[in-house]
Structures are given as C-alpha cells and as structure tokens.
TIVO-2410 file (N, C-alpha, C; in nm, 3 decimals):
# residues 151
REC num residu      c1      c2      c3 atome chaine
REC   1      X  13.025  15.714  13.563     N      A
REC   1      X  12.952  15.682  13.441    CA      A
REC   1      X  13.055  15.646  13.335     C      A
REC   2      X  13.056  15.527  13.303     N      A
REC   2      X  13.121  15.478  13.154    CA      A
REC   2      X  13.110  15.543  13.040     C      A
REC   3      X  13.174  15.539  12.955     N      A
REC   3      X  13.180  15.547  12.804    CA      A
REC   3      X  13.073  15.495  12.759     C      A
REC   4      X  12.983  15.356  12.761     N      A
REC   4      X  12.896  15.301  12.714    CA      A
REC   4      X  12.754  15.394  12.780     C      A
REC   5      X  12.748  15.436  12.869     N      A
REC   5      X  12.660  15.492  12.977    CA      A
REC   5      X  12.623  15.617  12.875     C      A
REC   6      X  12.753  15.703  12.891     N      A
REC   6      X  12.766  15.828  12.784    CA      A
REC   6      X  12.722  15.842  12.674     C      A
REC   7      X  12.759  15.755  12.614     N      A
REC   7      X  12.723  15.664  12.449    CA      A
REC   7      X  12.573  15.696  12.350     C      A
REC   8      X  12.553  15.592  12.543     N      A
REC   8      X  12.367  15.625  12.540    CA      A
REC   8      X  12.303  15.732  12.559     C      A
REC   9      X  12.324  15.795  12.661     N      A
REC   9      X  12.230  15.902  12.674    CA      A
REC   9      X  12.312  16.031  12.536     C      A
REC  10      X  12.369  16.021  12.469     N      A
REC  10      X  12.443  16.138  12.416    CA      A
REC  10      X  12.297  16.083  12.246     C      A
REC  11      X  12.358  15.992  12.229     N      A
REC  11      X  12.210  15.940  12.146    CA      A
REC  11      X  12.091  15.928  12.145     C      A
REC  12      X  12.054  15.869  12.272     N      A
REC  12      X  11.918  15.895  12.312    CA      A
REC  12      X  11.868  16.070  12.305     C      A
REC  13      X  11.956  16.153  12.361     N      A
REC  13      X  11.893  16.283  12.443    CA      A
REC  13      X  11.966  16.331  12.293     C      A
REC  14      X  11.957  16.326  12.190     N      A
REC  14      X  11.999  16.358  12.063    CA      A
REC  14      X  11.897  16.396  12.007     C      A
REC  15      X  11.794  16.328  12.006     N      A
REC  15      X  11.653  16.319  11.933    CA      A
REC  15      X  11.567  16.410  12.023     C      A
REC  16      X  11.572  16.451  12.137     N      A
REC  16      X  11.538  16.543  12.211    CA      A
REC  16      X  11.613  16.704  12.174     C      A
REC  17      X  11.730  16.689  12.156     N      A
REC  17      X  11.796  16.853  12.120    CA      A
REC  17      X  11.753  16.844  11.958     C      A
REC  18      X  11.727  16.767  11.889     N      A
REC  18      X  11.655  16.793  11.776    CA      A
REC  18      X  11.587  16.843  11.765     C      A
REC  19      X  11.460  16.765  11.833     N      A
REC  19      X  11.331  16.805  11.845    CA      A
REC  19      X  11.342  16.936  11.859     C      A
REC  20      X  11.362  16.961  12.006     N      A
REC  20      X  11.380  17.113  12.087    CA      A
REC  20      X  11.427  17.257  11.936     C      A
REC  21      X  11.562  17.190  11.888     N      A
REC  21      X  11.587  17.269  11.793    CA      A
REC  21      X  11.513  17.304  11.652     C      A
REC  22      X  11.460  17.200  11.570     N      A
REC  22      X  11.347  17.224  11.507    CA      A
REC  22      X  11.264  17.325  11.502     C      A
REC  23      X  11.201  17.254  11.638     N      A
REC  23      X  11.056  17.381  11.689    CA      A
REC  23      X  11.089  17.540  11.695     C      A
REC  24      X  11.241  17.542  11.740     N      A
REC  24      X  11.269  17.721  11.794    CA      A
REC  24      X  11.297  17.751  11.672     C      A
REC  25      X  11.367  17.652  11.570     N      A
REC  25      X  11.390  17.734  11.441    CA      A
REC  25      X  11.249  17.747  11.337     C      A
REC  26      X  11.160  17.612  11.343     N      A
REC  26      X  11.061  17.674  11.284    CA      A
REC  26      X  10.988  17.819  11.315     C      A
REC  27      X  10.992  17.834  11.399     N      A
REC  27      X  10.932  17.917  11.489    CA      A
REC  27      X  10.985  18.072  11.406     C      A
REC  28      X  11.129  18.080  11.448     N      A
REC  28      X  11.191  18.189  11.438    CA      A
REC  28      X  11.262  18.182  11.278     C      A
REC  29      X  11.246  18.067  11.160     N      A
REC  29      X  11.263  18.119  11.040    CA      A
REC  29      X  11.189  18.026  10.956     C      A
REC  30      X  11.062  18.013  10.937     N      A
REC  30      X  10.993  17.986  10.877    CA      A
REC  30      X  10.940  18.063  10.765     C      A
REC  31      X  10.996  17.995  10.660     N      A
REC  31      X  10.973  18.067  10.500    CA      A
REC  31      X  11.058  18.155  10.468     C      A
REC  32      X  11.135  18.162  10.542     N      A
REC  32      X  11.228  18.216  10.494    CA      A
REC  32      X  11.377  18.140  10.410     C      A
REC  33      X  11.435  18.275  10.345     N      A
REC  33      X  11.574  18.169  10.256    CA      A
REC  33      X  11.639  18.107  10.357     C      A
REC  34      X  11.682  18.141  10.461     N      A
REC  34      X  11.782  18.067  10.508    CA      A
REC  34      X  11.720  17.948  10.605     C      A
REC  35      X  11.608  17.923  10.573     N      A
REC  35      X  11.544  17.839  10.654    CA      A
REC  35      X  11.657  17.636  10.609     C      A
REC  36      X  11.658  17.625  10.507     N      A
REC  36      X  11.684  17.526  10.492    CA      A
REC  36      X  11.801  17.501  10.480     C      A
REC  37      X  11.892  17.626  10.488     N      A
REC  37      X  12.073  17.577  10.519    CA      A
REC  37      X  12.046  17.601  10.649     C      A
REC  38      X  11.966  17.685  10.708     N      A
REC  38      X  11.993  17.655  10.918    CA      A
REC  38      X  11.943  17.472  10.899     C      A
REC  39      X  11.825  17.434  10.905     N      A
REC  39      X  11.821  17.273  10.920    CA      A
REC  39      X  11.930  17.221  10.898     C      A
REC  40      X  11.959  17.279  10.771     N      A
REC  40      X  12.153  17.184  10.709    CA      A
REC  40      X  12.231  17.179  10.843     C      A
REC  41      X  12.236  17.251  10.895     N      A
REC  41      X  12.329  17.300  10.994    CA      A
REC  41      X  12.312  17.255  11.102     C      A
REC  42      X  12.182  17.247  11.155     N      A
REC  42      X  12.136  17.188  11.222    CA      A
REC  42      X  12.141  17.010  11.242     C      A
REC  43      X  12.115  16.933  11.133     N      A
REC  43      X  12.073  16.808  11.102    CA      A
REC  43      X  12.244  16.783  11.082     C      A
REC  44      X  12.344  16.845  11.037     N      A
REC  44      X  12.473  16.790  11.085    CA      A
REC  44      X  12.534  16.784  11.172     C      A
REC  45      X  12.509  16.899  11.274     N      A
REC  45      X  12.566  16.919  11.400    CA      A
REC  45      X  12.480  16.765  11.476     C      A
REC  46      X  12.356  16.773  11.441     N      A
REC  46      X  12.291  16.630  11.548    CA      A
REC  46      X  12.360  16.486  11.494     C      A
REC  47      X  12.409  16.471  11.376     N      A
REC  47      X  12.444  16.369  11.326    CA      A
REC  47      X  12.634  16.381  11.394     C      A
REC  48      X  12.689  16.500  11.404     N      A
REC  48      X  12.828  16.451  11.457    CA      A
REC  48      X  12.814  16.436  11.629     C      A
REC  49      X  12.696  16.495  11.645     N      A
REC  49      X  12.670  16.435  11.798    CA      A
REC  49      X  12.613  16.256  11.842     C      A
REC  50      X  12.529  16.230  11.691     N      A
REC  50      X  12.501  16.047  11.737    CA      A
REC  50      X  12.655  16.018  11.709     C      A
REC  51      X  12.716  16.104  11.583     N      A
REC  51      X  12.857  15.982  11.563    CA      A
REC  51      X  12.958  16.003  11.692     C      A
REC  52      X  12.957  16.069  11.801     N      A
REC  52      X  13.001  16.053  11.861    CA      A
REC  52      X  12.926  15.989  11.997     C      A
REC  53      X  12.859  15.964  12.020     N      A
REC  53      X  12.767  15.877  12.051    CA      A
REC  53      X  12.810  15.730  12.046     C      A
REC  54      X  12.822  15.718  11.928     N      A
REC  54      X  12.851  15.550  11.871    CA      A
REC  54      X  12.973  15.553  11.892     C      A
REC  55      X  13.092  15.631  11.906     N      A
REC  55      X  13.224  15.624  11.893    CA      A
REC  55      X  13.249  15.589  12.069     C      A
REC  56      X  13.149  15.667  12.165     N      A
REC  56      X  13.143  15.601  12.282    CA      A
REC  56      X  13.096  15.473  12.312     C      A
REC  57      X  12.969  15.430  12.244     N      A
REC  57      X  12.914  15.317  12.286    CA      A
REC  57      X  12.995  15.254  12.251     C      A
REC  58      X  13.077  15.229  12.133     N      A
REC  58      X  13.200  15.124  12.087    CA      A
REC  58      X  13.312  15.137  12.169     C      A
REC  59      X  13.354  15.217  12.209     N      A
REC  59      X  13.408  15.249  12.315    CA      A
REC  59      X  13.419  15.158  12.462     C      A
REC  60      X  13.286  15.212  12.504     N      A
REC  60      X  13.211  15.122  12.600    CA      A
REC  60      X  13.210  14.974  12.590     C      A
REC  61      X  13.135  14.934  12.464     N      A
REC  61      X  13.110  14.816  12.429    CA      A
REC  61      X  13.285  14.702  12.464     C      A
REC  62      X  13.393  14.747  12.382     N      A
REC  62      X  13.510  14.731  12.398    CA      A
REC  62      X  13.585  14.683  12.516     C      A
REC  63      X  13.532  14.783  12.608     N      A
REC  63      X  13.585  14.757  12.797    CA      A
REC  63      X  13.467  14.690  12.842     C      A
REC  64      X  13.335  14.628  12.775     N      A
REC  64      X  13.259  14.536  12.866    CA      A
REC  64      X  13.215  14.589  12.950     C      A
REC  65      X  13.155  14.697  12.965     N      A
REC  65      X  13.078  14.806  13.061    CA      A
REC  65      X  12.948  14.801  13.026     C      A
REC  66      X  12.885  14.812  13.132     N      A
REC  66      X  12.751  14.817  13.108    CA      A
REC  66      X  12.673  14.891  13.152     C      A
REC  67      X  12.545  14.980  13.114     N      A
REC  67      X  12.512  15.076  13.132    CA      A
REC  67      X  12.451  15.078  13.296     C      A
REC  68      X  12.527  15.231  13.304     N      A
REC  68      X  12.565  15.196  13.521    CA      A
REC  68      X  12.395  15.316  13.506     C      A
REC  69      X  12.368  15.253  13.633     N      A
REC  69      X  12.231  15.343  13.669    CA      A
REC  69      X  12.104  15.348  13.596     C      A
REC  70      X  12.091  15.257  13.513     N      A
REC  70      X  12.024  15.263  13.375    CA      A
REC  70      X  11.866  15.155  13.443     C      A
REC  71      X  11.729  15.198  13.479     N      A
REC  71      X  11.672  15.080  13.514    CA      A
REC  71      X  11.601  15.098  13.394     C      A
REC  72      X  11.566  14.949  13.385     N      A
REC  72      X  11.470  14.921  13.246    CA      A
REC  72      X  11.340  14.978  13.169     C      A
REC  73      X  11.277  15.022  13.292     N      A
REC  73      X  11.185  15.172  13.243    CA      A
REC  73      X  11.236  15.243  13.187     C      A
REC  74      X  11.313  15.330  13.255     N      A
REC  74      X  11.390  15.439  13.154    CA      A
REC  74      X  11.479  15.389  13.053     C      A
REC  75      X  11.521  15.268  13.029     N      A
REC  75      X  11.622  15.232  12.911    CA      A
REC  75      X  11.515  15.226  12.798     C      A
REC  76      X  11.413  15.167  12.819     N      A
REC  76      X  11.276  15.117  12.739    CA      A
REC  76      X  11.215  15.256  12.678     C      A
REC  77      X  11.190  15.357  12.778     N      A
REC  77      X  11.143  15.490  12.746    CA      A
REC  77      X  11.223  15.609  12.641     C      A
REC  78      X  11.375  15.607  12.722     N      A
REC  78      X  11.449  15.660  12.589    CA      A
REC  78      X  11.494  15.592  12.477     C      A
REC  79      X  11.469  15.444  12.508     N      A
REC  79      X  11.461  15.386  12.364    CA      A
REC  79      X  11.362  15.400  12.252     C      A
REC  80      X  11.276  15.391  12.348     N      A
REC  80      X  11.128  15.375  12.283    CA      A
REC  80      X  11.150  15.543  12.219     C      A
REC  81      X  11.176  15.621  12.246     N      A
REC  81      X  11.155  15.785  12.196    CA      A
REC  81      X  11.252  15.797  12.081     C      A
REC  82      X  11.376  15.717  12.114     N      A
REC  82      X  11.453  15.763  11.993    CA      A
REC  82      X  11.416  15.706  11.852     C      A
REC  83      X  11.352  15.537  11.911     N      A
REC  83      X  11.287  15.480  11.758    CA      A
REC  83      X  11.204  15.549  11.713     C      A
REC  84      X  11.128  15.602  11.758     N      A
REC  84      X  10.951  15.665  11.711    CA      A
REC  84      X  11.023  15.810  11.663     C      A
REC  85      X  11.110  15.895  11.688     N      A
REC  85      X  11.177  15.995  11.640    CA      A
REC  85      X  11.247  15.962  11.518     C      A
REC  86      X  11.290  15.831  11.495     N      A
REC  86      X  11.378  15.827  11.376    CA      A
REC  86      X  11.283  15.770  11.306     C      A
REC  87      X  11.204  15.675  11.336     N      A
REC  87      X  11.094  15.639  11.220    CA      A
REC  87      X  11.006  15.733  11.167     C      A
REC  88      X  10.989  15.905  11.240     N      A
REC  88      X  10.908  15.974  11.219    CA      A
REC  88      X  10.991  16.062  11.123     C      A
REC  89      X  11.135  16.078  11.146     N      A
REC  89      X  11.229  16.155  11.055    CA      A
REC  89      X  11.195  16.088  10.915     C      A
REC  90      X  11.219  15.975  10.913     N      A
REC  90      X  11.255  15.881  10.805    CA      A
REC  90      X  11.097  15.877  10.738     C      A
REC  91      X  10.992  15.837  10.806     N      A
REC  91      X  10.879  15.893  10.739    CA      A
REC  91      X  10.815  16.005  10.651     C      A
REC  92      X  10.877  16.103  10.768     N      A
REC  92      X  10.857  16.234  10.656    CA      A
REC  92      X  10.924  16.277  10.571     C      A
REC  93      X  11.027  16.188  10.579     N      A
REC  93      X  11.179  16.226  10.399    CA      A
REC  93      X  11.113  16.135  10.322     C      A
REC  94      X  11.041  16.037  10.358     N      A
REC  94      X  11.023  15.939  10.248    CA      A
REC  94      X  10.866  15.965  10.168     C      A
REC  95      X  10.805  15.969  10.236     N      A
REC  95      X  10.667  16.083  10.221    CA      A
REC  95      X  10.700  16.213  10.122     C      A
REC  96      X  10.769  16.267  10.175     N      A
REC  96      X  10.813  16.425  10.111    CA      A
REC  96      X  10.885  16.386   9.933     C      A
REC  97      X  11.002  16.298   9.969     N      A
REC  97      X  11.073  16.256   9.811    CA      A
REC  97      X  10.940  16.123   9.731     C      A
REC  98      X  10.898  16.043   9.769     N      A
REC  98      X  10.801  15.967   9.700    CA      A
REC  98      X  10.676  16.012   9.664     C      A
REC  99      X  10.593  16.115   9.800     N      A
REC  99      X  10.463  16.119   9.747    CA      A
REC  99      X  10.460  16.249   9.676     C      A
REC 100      X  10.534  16.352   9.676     N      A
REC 100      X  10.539  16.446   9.603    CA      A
REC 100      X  10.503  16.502   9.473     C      A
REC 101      X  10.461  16.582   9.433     N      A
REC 101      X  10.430  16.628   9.255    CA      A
REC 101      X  10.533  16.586   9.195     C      A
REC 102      X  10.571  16.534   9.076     N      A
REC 102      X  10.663  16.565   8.971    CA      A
REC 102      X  10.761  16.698   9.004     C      A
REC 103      X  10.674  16.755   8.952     N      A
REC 103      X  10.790  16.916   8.972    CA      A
REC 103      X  10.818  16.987   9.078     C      A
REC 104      X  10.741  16.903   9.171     N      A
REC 104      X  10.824  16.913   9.337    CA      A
REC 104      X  10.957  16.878   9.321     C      A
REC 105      X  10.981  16.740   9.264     N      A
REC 105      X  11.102  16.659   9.306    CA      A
REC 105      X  11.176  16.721   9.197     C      A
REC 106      X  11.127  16.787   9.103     N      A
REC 106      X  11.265  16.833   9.037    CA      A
REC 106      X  11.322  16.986   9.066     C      A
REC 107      X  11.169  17.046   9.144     N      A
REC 107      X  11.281  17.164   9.237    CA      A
REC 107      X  11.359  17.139   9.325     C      A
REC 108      X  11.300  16.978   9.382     N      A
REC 108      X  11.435  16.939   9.502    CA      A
REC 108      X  11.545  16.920   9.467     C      A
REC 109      X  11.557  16.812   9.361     N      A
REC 109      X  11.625  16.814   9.304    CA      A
REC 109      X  11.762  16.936   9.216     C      A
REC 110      X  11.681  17.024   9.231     N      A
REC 110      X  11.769  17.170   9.149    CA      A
REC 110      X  11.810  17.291   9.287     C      A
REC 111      X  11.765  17.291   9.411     N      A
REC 111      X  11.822  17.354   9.495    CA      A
REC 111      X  11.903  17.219   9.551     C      A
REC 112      X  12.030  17.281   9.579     N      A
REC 112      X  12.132  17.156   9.642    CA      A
REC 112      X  12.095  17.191   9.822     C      A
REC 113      X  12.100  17.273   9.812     N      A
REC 113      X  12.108  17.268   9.972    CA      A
REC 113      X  11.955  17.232   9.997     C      A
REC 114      X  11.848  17.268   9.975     N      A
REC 114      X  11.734  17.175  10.008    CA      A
REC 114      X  11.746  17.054  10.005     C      A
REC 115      X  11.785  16.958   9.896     N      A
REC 115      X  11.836  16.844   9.845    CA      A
REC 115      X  11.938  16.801   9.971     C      A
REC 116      X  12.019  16.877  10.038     N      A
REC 116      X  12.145  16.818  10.092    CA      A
REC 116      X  12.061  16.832  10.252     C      A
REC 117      X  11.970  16.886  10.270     N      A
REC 117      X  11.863  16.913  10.346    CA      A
REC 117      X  11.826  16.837  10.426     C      A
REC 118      X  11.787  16.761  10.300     N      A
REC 118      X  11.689  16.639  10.309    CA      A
REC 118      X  11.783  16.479  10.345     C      A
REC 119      X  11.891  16.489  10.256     N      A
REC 119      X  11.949  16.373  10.306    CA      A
REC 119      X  11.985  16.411  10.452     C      A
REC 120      X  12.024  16.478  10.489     N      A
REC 120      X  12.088  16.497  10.630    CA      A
REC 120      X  12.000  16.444  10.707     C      A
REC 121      X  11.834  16.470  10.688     N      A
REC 121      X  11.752  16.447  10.787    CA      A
REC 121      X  11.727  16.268  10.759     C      A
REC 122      X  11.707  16.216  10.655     N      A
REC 122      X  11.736  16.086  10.660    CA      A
REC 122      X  11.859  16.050  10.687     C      A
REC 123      X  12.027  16.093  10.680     N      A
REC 123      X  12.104  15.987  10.777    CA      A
REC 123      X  12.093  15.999  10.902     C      A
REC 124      X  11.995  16.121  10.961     N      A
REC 124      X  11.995  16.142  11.109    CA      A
REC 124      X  11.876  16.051  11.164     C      A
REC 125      X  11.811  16.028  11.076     N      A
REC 125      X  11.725  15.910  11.153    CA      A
REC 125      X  11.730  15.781  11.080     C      A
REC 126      X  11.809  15.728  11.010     N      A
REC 126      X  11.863  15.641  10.972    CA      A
REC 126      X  11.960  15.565  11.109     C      A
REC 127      X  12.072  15.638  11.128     N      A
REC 127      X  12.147  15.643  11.246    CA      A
REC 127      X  12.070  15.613  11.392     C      A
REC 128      X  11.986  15.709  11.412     N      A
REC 128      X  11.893  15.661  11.536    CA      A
REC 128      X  11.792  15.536  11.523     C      A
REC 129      X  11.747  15.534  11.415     N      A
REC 129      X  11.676  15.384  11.445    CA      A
REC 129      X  11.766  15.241  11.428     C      A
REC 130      X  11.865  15.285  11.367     N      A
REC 130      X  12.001  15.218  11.396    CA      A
REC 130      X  12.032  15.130  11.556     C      A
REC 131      X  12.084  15.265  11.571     N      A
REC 131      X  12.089  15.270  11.696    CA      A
REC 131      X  11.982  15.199  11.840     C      A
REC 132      X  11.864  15.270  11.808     N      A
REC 132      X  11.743  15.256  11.889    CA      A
REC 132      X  11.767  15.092  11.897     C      A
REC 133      X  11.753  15.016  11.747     N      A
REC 133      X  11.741  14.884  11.765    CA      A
REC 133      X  11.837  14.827  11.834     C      A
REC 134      X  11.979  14.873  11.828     N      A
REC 134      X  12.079  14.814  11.896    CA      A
REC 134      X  12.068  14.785  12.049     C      A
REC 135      X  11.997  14.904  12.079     N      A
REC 135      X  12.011  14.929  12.201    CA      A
REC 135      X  11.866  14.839  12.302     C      A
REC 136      X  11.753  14.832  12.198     N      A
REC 136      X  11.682  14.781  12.217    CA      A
REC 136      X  11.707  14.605  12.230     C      A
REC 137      X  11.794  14.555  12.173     N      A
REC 137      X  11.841  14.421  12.136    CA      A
REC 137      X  11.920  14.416  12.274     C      A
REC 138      X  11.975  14.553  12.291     N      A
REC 138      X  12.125  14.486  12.388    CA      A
REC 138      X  12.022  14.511  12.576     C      A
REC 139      X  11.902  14.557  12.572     N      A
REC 139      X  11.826  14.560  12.659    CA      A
REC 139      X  11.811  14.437  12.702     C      A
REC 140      X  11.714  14.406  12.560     N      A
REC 140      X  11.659  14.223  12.576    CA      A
REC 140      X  11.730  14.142  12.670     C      A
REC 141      X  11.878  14.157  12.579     N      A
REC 141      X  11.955  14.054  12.594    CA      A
REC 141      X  12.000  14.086  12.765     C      A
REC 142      X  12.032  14.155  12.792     N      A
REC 142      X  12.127  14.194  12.950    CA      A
REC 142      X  12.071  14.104  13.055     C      A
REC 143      X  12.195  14.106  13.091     N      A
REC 143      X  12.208  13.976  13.222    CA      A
REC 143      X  12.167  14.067  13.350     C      A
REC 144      X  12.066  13.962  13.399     N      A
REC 144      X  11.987  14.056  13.512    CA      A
REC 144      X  12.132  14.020  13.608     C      A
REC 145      X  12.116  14.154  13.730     N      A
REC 145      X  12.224  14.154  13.813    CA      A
REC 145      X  12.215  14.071  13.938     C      A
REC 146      X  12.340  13.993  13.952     N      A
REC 146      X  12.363  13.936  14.025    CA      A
REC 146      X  12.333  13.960  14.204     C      A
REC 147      X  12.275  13.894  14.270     N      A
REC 147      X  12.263  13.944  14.431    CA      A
REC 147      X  12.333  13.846  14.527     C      A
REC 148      X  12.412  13.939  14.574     N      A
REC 148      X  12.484  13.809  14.629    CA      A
REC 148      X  12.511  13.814  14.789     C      A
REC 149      X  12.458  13.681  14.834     N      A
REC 149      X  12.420  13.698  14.978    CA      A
REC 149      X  12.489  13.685  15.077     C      A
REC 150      X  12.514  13.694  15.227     N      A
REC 150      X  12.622  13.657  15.271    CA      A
REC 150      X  12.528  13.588  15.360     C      A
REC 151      X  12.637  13.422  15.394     N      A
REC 151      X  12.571  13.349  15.431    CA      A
REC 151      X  12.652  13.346  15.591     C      A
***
C-alpha cells in the first residue's frame, strides 16, 4: 500500500473516528464543564490526523501512485461519507454561529474555549470536504486499468 493509498483511507476513516468519538463523549460528558475543551481536544487531534493525511496523499500524489486496491464502489462510498460528514460539520457551525440569539453569540463569543470549539469543528470539516472533493475529482478523472493480452 502506497503513501497515496494511506493518505486516503487515514482521511476518509477520519470522519468515522470522529463520529465514533463524539457519540462516546457525548454520552459520557454531556453538560458538563469539561465537555467543550474534551471536543477541543478532540476536533484537534482529528484535524492533525487529516493533516497528515494530506501530507501522505501529497506524498503519494508526488511518486504518481495510485490508489492500489481501491474499487470504485468503495472509493465512491468513503467518499461519499466523508463529504456528507463535513457538510454536516460545517452545517451545524454555521447554523449554531448565524441562526443563534444575540446573546448566544456573545456568550460564544466570551468563553474562548467554546469559541476555539467551534472553529476547530469548522476547520475539521472544512478540510474534509476539501478533501472529499479532491478525491472525488481525482476518481472521475482515473485512467481505467489497462488489460493486457498475450497474443
């Protein structure tokens, strides 16, 4: 498995250990204070995992490798999951800071770490639908594989 191979699934299956992580922490600290520096913590650790992600796919991309074992169902499927995950991140930060009360946004505004919260969760799906599209583009585009016969 390549660097570009790696790349992918480390991004793709990103939005999956999110997910996964989310749920156990809602679960286990909901309403509570430290609820929103664990997300902090959380939503950076997933963001130095896409940036390393991309540091492979560029990687990859570089040596002209192409994703080994990869059939188009499943490239389509974990693509398809990581866009709808980052458009759903990015939905609910943008929802949460726009449709909000007034004096919602200026308590967000006045706790930093809620505030620093929140951006984290928009560059983390900023990054993946980033991504998603790239990957979705570099699908399109791929040169079906060659079969070559012996005559």
């Amino acid at each position: 498995m390549g660097y570009l191979s790696k790349g992918y699934y480390t991004i793709c299956l990103s939005s999956v250990l999110s997910s996964v992580s989310f749920v156990i922490l809602i679960m286990l600290f909901f309403e509570t204070e430290l609820e929103q520096l664990i997300f902090l913590g959380i939503n950076i650790s997933i963001i130095c995992i896409q940036a390393c992600g991309i540091v492979l796919c560029v990687i990859g991309y570089r040596k002209h490798e192409t994703i080994e074992s990869l059939s188009l169902l499943l490239g389509v499927a974990l693509t398809g999951l990581l866009v709808t995950w980052a458009s759903f991140i990015i939905q609910m930060v943008s929802y949460y800071v726009y449709f909000s009360k007034p004096y919602e946004k200026l308590m967000l505004m006045r706790e930093t770490v809620e505030f620093d919260a929140y951006v984290a969760w928009a560059i983390k799906g900023i990054i993946g639908l980033i991504s998603g599209l790239i990957f979705i583009t570099k699908l399109i585009l791929r040169k079906p594989k060659q079969v070559i016969t012996n005559k």
